[in-house]
N, C-alpha and C positions, 0 to 999 in steps of 0.2 A: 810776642808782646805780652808785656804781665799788665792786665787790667786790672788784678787789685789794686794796684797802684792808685787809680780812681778812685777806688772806696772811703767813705768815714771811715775811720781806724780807730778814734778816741772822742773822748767828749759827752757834752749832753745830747749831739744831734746823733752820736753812734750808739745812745741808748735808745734814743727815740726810732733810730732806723729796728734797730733789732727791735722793738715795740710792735711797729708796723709788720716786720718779717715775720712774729712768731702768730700776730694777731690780738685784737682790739683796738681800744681808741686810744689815742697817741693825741695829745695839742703840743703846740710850741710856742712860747712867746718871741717874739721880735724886738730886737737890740732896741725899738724905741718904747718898745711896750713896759708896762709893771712885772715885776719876776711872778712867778707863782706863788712865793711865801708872800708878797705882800696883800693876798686878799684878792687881785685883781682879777677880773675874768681874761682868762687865756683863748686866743684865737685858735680855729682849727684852723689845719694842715690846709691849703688850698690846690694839694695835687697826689696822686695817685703814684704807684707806681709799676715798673712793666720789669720784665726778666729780661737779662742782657739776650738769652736765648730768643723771642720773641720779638727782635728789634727786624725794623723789613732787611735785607740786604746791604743794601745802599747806607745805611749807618754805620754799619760795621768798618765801611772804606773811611768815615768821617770823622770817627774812633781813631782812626789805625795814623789819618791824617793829622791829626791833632797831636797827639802821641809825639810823633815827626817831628811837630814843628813845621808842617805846610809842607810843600806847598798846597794852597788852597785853588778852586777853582774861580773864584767869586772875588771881588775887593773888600766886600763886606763881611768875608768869613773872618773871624780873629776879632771882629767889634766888637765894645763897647753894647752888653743888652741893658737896656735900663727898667725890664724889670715894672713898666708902667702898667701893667695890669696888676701885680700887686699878687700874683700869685704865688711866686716864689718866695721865700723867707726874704723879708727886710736887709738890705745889705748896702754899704756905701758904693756911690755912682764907681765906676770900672772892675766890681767884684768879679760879674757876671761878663762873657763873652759868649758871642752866639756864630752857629756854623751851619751850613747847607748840608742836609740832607737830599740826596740827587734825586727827585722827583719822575722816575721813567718815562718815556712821552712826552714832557711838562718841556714848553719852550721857554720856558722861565723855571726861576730858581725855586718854583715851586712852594708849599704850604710849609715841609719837614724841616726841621732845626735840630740840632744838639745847643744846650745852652751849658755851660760848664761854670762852675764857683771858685775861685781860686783858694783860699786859705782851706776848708773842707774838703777839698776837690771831688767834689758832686758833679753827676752830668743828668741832664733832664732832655727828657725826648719830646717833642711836640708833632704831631703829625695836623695840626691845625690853625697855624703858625698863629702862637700864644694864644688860643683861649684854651688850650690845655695841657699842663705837663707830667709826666710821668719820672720821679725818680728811678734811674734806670740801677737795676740791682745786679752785682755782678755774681751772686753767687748762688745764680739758678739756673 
């Protein structure tokens, strides 16, 4: 499977990723916000991000199923995330699709998500289902 496939490739979000990679502060405005030449104050980043190396086990299958095209374990993997916390970059309603991370023990689908972006195709890990996410980096 070639995970760079995932990755930003181009763009202002592939400078701001390499930003973040090499170190310092990085902002991004959002599609509703003012650009940066117009004077406006730009929002911080509201997620972190983690090494695909560093992902627990159980995301790596979630990755691998995605990829695939399913099948998924769950009805709700492949939805619609709407992104209501507001911590992901601004994006129009069905950008974002969110997946099960398999939770060990957990009789439920558990806390862990992949969320993915379609047009950038970014994937973000949450192990705290949404109050926090991690732009998952593939090339560490």
């Amino acid at each position: 499977m070639n995970y760079l496939s995932r990755t930003v490739r181009t763009g202002a979000l592939g400078a701001l990723l390499t930003t973040l990679l090499i170190g310092g502060q990085a902002t991004a405005a959002t599609p509703t916000s003012p650009t940066p030449t117009s004077g406006a104050v730009v929002q911080p980043l509201a997620y972190g991000d983690i090494c695909y190396s560093d992902l627990p086990t159980e995301a790596y299958d979630t990755l691998d199923l995605i990829e695939q095209g399913g099948p998924f374990p769950y009805p709700q993997d492949g939805g619609t995330f709407y992104n209501r916390e507001g911590l992901l970059p601004s994006r129009p309603t069905g950008y974002y699709h969110e997946y099960t991370v398999e939770t060990p023990g957990s009789d439920t689908r558990g806390a862990r998500r992949i969320v993915t972006g379609d047009s950038y195709q970014e994937d973000y890990y949450t192990a705290d289902h949404y109050e926090s996410f991690d732009l998952i980096d593939y090339g560490c």
